[in-house]
N, C-alpha and C positions, 0 to 999 in steps of 0.2 A: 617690420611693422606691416599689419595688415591695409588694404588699398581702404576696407571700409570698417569701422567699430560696429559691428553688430548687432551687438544689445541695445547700442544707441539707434542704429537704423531702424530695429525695429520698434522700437519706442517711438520714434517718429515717423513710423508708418501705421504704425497702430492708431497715432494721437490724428494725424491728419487722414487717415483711410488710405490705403492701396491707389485705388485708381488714383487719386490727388497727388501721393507723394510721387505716385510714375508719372504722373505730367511735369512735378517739378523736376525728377531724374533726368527726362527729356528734353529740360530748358538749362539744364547744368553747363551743356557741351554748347548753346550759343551763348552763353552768359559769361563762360570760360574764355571763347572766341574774343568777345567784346574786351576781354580784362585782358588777355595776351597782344590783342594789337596797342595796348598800352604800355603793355611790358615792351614790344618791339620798339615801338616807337624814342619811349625813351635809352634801351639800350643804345639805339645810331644816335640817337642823340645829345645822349652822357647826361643823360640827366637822372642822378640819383632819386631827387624826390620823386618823382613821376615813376620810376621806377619801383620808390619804398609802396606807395599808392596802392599801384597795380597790383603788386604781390597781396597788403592786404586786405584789400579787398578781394582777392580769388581765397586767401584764408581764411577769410571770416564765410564767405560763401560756404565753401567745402566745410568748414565746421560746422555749420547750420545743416549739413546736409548730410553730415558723419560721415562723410571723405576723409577720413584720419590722415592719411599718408599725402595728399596731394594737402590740407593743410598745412601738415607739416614742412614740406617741401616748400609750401609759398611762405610759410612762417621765414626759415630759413635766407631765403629769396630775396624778403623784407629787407633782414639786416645785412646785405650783400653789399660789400666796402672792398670787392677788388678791382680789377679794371676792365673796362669797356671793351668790346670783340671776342674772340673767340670762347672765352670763358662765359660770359655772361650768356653766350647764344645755345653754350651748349647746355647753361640749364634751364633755358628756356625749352629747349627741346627734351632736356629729361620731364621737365614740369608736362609738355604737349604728352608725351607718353603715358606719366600717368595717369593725370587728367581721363584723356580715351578709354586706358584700363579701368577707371574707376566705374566709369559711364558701364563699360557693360558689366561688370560686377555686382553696379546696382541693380540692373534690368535682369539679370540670372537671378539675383535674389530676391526680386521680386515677381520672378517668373514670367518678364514678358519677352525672356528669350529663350 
């Protein structure tokens, strides 16, 4: 799966203009921060729904923002029903990856890298 939908990116770059949709590309990665201290949070703390929360809301986010692959991943994330530590951290960390990935993917494709 591609990090971004394309067609959709530029559909919503088109609809909101360039310079707007890069200001929201550049609020993706603190808004992402804010939702993964939530994911962290309830991983130490076993707490599922907090955890369902986080994930979607960083999905529904990156959908809005045609992050295909990091929605997905949070989509995934969502219905996560195994157990707490090591597992759960480690897709937290796949999620920070591609999260990052997406960030500049969108900024190459919008040319402001």
């Amino acid at each position: 799966m591609d990090l971004i939908d394309k067609s959709r990116f530029a559909e919503v770059s088109s609809a909101l203009g360039t310079e707007h949709f890069g200001m929201l590309v550049g609020l993706l990665s603190s808004s992402y921060q804010e939702e993964r201290a939530r994911l962290v949070s309830a991983a130490s703390n076993h707490d599922s729904k907090a955890l369902h929360e986080a994930a979607h809301t960083i999905k529904g986010m990156a959908a809005n923002m045609a992050a295909a692959k990091l929605a997905e991943e949070a989509r995934r994330l969502e219905g996560y029903d195994g157990a707490f530590g090591d597992e759960i951290n480690a897709r937290i960390a796949e999620l920070d990856k591609t999260a990052d990935d997406t960030v500049v993917a969108m900024k190459a494709e919008l040319g402001l890298i």
